[in-house]
N, C-alpha and C positions, 0 to 999 in steps of 0.2 A: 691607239694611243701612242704618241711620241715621247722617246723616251730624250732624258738630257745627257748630251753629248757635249765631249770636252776635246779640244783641240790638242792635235800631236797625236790622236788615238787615246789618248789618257783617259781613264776610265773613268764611266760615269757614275749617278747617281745608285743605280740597282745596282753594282760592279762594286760599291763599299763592302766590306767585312767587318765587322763589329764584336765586340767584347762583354760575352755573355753577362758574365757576375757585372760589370760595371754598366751595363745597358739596363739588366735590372734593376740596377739603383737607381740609375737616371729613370726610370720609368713610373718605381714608386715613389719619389721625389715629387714629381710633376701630379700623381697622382692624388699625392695629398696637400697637393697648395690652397683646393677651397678650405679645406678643412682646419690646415693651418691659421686661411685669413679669416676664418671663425671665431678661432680666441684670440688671434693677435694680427690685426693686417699688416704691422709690419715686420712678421714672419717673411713674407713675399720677399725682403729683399736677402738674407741666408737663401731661402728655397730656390731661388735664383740662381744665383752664386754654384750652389751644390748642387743642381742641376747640372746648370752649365759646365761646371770641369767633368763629372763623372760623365756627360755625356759627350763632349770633348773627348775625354781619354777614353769612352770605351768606344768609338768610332776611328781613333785613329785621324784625329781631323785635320793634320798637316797634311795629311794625304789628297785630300779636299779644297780646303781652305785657298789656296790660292785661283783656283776656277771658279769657285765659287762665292766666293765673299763679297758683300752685296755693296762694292765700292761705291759707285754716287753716295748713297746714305751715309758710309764712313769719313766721304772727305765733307761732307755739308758737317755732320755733327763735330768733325775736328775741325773746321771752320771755326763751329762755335764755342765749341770747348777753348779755343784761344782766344775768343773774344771773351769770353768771360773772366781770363785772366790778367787783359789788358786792361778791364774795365776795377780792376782792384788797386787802382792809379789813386782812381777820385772819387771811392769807394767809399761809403761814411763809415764803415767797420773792412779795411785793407783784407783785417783776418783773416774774417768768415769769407768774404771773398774769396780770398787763397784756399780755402779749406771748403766752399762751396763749387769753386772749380773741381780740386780732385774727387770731390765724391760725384760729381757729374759724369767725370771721363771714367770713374773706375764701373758707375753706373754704365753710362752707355756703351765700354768695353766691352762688360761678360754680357750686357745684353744681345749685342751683334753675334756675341761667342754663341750663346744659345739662342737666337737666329738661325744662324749656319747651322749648328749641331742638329736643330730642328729638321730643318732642310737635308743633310745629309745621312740622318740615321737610314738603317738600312729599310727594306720593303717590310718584311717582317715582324723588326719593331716597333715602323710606323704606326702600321693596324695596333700593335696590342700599344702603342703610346696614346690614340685617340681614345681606346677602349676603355685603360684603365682610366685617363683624364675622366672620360665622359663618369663612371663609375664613382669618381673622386667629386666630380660634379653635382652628382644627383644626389650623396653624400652631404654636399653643403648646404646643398639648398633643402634637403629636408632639416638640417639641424635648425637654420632659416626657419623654415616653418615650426618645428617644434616649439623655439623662440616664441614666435607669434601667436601659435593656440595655447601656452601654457603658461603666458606672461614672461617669457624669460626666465627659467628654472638652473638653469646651466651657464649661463655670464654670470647669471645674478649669484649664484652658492660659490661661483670659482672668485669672482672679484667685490660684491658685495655692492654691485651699482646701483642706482636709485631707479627703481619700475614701477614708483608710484601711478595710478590712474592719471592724474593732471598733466605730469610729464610727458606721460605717453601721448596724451589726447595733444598737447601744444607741438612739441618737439617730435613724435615717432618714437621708432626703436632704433634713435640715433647709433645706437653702438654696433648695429648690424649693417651700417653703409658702407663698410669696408668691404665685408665678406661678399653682397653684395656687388660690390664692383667687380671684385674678381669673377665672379660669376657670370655678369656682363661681359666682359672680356672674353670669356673664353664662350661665350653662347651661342656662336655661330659654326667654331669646331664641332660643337659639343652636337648641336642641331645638326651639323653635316654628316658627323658619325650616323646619330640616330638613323637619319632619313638613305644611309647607306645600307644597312644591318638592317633596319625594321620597316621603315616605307616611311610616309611626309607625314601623317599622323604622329606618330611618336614623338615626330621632333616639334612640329605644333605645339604637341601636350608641354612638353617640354617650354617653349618658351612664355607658354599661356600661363602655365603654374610662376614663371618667371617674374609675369608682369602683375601678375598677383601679389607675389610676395612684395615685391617693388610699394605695391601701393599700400598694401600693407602695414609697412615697416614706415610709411610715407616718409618717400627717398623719393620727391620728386624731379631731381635732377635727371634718376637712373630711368622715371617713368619714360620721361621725356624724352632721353636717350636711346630708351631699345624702340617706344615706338617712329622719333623718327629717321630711326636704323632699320626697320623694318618697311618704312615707306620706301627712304632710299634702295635700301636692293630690289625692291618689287620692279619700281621705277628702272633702276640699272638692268635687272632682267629682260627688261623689253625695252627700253632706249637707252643703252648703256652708251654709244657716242655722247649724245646729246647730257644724262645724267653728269658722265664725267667733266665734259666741257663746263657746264651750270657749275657744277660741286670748285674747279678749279676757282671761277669764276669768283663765287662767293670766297672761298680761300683767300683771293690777292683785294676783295673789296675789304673784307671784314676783318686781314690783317694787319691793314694799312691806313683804314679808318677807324680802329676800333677806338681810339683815345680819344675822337674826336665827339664820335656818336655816347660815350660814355659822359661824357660831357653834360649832355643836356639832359640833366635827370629828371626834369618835371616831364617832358615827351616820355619817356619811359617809364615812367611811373601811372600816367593816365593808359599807357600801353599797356600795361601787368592791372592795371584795375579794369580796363577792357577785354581781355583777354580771361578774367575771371582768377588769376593769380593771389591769395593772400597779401594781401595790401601791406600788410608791416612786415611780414617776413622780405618782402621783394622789394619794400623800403631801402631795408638796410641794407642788398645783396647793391640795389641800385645806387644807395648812395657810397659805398665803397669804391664802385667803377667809378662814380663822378669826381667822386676825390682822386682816383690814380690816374683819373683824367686830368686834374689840375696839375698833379703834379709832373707827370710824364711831358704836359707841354712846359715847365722848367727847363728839364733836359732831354729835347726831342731826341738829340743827336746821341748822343756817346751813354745816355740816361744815368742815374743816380748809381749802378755799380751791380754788381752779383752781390744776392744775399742780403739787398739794402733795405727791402719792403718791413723787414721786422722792426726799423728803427728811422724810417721815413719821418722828414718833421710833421709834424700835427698827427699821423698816424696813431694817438694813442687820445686823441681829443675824444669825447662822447657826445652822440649827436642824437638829435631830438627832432619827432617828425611835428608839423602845422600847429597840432594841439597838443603840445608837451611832454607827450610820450617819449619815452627812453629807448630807441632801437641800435642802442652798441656803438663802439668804439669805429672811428672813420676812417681804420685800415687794419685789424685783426690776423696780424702775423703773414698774411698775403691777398692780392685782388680776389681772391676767390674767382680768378680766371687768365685760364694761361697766356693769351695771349698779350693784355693789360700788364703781367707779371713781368714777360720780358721787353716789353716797352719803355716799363718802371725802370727796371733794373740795365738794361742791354739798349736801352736806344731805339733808332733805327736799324744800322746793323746788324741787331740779334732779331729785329723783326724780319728783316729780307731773309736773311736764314730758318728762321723756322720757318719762312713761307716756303721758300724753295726746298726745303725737306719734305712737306705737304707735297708739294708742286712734283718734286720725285716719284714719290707712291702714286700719284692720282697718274702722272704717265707711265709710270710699270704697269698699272692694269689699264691703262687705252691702249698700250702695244705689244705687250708679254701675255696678257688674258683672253686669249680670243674665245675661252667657254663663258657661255652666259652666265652659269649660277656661279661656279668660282668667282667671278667678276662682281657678280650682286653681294655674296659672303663678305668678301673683301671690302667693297662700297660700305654693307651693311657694317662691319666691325669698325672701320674708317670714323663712320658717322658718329658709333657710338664715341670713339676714343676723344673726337672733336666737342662731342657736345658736352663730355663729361668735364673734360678738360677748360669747356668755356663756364661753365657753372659752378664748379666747386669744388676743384681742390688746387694746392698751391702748383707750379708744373717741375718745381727742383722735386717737394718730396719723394723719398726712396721707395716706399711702398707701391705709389703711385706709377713710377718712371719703372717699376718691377713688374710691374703690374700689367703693363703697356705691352714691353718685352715678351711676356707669357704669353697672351694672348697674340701678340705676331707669329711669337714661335709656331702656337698651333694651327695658326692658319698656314704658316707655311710648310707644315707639316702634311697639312689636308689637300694644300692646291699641288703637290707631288701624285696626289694620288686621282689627278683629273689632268690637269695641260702641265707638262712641264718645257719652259721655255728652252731655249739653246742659252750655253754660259753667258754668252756674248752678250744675254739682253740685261743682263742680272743689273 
């Protein structure tokens, strides 16, 4: 195994020293983030934050940080981070703009911060960082289940939410899609621990119980998600050239046409009633993109602003499918999909950037990855983060964009402990 080597002689990855009492915090930190995003997902974004310094400072990560800091990704995301801010010009609320910038940058700062830190902890605490995660995991996902066979005993007595039969039966266990994601996110660390410690069985169980809960909770975004994040890496395991090349591919079509293909919501619509999809729920998911597709072609270019989708015109109309039905408001606080989101909001501009952010990651693992399964883990987390991201949540909120961050952390966490690249490729 190669280990990673820093120019000038400067010492490498295994060559850190670390700070015991402060490594332990970072480790119980991380270790209770499902558990956090159980009563609160937007815990994630504190557990983050608190993370990130204690694990920062108990690594010593100046020490670090300059060989390793995952530059391309820094200067694309502060690319965007200033386009967001120029985009507060012609902004229909300047404000929130201004104030949806800095919670971006200060977002995607400590996320980079506990990236690196991920990346840099020592050998030592890496094993006992997956172990406890995984431990913190399995943790989540049975309180998940608890939820699930006992109707909700524990949201329901702490917050007092409605677990009537009807609700459950139309809507799920809406309030566990958070917990949920995080658990997605971190499902392929968590599987990789397993299937290190215990063999490929365990970690199977592991994401079978996963995809259970998923349908359970009927989180069909998340179903959607792990299975095809589980195709993809199968796929990446044995044609990983060819998978990456596709995956890129689909990247620059689907970034760059999405406004357009949102557009035609009656194709889509008879697509989601072919495909066997809940007709009214996929209605209204459908006709939101069509509407951020009306409006996005407004302002292809420079787009309506950062932070602008909550107060988009028409955005609060109610809209009605063929036979009179009432399927919700024609833009509900965001597209309900990231890519549409910065479209709306950022133009073209902020589209070519998050594409070439994508376009980064998808060529660190065609030329930094030469192990198969790392490479599939990765593809497989990649998938999920994309798919979640195009189905259902807004791509500013903080939970979510914490959320992200976690889950890279630990993948980078796991792919130290198979191929680690030279600085150079970072």
């Amino acid at each position: 195994m190669a280990t990673l080597s820093s120019k000038n002689g400067k010492p490498g990855l295994d060559s850190i020293e670390g700070s015991s009492p402060l490594l332990a915090i970072f480790l119980a930190i991380c270790a209770l983030a499902p558990i956090v995003a159980f009563f609160q997902p937007k815990g994630m974004v504190p557990v983050l934050i608190s993370a990130a310094l204690f694990g920062a400072l108990g690594i010593g990560l100046i020490a670090g940080l300059r060989e390793n800091f995952p530059r391309r990704a820094a200067v694309v995301l502060a690319l965007l981070i200033a386009w967001t801010g120029v985009t507060a010009l012609w902004a229909l609320d300047p404000n929130a703009a201004l104030v949806g910038m800095t919670k971006l940058a200060g977002n995607l700062i400590v996320g980079l911060l506990f990236l690196t830190t991920a990346l840099l902890v020592p050998p030592v605490w890496r094993s006992r960082l997956l172990l406890f995660t995984s431990v913190g995991w399995g943790i989540g996902l049975a309180l998940v289940l608890e939820e699930i066979i006992f109707n909700g005993p524990i949201i329901g007595g702490i917050f007092g939410a409605a677990y009537d039969k009807y609700r459950i039966a139309h809507v799920g266990y809406f309030w566990l899609n958070g917990c949920a994601t995080v658990l997605l996110m971190s499902a392929w660390p968590v599987a990789t621990t397993l299937r290190q410690r215990y063999g490929i069985w365990p970690a199977v169980a592991a994401l079978a119980v996963l995809l259970y809960a998923l349908v359970a909770i009927q989180f069909w975004a998340g179903v959607i998600a792990i299975c095809l994040g589980c195709v993809l890496a199968a796929a990446t395991f044995v044609f990983k050239k060819q998978v990456l090349i596709g995956l890129a591919a689909i990247v620059v079509l689907f970034g760059l046409f999405s406004p357009v293909i949102a557009q035609h919501h009656n194709l889509l619509v008879t697509a989601a009633r072919d495909a066997g999809i809940p007709i009214r729920e996929s209605k209204h998911r459908l006709a939101i993109w069509a509407f951020a597709g009306e409006r996005i072609a407004e302002h292809p270019i420079r787009g309506w602003g950062m932070n602008s989708s909550k107060i988009i015109p028409g955005g609060d109309e109610y809209l009605y499918t063929e036979d009179g039905e009432g399927i919700g408001t024609a833009l509900p606080l965001h597209p309900h999909n990231g890519v549409l989101q910065i479209w709306l909001e950022l133009g073209v501009f902020g589209a070519i950037l998050f594409i070439a952010f994508i376009l980064a990651i998808i060529r660190y693992i065609y030329r930094s990855v030469p192990d198969r399964y790392l490479a599939a883990i990765m593809v497989g987390q990649l998938t999920i983060a994309l798919t979640l991201g195009s189905i259902s949540f807004g791509i500013w909120q903080g939970w979510w964009m914490a959320t992200l961050w976690f889950g890279a952390g630990l993948i980078a966490a796991v792919s130290t402990a198979y191929v680690r690249p030279t600085v150079s490729e970072n």
